[in-house]
C-alpha positions in Angstrom: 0.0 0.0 0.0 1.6 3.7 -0.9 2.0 5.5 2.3 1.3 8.8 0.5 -2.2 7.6 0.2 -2.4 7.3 4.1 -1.5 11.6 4.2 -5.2 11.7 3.7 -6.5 8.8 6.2 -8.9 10.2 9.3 -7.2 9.6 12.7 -10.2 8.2 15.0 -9.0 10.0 17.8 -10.6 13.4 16.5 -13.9 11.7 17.9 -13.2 11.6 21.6 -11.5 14.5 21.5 -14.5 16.8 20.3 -16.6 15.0 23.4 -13.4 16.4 25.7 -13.1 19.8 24.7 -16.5 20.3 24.8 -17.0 19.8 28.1 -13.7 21.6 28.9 -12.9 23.9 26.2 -9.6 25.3 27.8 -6.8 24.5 29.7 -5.5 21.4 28.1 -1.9 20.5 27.3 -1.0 17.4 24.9 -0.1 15.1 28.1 -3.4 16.0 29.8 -5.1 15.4 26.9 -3.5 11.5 26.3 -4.1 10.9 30.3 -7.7 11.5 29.2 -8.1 9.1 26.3 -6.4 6.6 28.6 -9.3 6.6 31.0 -11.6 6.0 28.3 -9.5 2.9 27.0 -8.9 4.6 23.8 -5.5 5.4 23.7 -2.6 2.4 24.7 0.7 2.3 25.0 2.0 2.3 21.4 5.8 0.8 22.2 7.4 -0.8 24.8 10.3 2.0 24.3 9.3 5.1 26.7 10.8 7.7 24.2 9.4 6.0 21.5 5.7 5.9 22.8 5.9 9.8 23.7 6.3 10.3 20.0 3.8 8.3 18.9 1.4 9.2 21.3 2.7 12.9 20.3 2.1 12.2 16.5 -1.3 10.8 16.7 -2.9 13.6 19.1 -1.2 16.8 17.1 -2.2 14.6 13.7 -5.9 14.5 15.1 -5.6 18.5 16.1 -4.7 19.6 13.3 -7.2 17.7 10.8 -10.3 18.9 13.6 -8.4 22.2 13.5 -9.2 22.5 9.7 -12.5 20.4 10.4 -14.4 23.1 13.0 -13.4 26.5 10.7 -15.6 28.8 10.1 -17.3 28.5 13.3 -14.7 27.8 16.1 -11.5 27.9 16.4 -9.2 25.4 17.9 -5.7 26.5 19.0 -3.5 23.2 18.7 -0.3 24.0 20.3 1.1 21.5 22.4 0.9 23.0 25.8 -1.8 25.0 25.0 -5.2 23.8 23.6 -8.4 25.3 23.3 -11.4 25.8 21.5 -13.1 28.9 20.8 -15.5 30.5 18.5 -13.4 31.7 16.0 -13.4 35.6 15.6 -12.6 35.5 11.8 -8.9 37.7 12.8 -5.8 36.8 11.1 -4.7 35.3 14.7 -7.1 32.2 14.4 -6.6 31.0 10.6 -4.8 27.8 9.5 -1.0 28.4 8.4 -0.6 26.0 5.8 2.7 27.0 5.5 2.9 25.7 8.9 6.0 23.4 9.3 5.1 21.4 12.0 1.4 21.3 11.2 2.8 20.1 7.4 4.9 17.2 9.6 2.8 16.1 11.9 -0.1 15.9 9.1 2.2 13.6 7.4 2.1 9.8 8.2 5.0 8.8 6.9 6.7 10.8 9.6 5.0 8.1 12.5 8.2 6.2 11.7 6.5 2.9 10.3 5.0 1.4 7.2 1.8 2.5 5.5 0.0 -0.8 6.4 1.4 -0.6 10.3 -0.4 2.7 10.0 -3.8 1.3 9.1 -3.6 -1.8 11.6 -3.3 1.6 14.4 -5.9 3.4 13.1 -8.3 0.4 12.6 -7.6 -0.4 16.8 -8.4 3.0 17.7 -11.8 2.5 15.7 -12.9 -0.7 17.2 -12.3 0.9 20.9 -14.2 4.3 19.6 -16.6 2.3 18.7 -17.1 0.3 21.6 -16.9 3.6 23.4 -20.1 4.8 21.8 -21.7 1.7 21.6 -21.6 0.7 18.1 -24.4 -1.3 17.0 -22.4 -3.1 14.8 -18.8 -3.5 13.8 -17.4 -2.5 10.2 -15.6 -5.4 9.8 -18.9 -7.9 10.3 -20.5 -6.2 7.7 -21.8 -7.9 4.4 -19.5 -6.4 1.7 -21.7 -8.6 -0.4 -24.7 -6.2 -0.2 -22.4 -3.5 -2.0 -21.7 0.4 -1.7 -25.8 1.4 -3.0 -26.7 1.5 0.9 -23.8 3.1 2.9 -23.9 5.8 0.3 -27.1 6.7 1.0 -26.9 6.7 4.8 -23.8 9.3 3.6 -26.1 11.0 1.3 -24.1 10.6 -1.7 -24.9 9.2 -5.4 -23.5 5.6 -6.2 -20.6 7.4 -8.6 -19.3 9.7 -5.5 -15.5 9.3 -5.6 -13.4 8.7 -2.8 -12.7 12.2 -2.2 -16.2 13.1 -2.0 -17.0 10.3 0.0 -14.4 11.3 2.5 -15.0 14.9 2.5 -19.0 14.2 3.0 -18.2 11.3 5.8 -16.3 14.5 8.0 -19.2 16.7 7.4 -22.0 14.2 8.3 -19.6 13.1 11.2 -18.8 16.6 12.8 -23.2 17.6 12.3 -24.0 14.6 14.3 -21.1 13.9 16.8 -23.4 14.0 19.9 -21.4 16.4 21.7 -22.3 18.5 19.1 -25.1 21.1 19.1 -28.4 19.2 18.0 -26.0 15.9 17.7 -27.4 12.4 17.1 -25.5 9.3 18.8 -27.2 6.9 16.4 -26.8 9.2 12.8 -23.3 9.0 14.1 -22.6 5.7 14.4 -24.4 4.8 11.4 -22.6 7.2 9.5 -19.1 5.9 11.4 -19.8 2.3 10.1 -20.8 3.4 6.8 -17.4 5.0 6.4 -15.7 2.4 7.7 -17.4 -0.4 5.9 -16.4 1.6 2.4 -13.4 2.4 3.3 -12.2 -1.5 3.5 -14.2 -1.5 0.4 -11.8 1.0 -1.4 
């Protein structure tokens, strides 16, 4: 698999981290942040080497900042530094816009700098899934889904046409997820797991 595909794969721990800022939009730091996915059980230790699991623990939460950074805009604004992060409602000032230019938002948005192969990559991200999803109560898992009864019907629970193209399947799957994350202003639990294991099934479809 080409690791340059995986620059554009959603990290699962953007989930659980919506429901924690909004309940405490302010005063979090990167290590107060992973102590609080551990007591959910969603984020393990990731290498039996101390300096190694920092950084990968480090990757994975300023990876997931960054893509909800770009996610929440226009409406709020979420700082993603690593000893200060917060979420705001963004005041449209030059101060709270995305730097693309950015070099460590452009590294840390980049798997191939988590320091492993592109398939190692998608075993991770596949664990963090099936623990979010137990987390949420997932009436189903993605992987005991029928492939055999095709794309037609998880395109429709994405509200997109049977030709959509991976992009536009991806780019609607964020939208759909961020309306109905149930932390979220007029959320849904249930429209967002259906529309978690609709991505997830078409995604090991693709």
């Amino acid at each position: 698999m080409d690791l340059d595909k995986y620059t554009e794969y959603d990290n699962p721990l953007i989930w659980p981290i919506i429901s924690l800022l909004q309940a405490k939009p302010t005063g979090w730091m990167i290590h107060t942040l992973a102590d609080a996915l551990r007591q959910q059980d969603i984020l393990e230790t990731l290498d039996d080497d101390p300096e190694k699991d920092l950084f990968k623990r480090n990757f994975l939460l300023m990876n997931a900042l960054y893509q909800l950074q770009e996610m929440l805009l226009p409406k709020q604004w979420l700082q993603a530094q690593a000893m200060d992060i917060r979420l705001s409602h963004n005041l449209a000032s030059d101060h709270n816009q995305i730097d693309v230019d950015d070099p460590l938002r452009s590294y840390y948005l980049d798997w191939r700098n988590y320091n492993t192969d592109a398939e190692a990559v998608k075993a991770l991200l596949s664990s963090f899934w099936r623990r979010y999803q137990s987390h949420i109560g997932s009436s189903q898992s993605a992987s005991s889904a029928s492939i055999s009864s095709g794309n037609h019907q998880d395109l429709a629970i994405l509200e997109l046409p049977a030709d959509a193209t991976a992009s536009q399947i991806r780019r609607q799957w964020r939208k759909l997820a961020l309306r109905w994350h149930p932390d979220r202003p007029n959320g849904d639990a249930e429209q967002f797991r259906k529309v978690c294991e609709a991505w997830q099934r078409l995604g090991s479809r693709f």
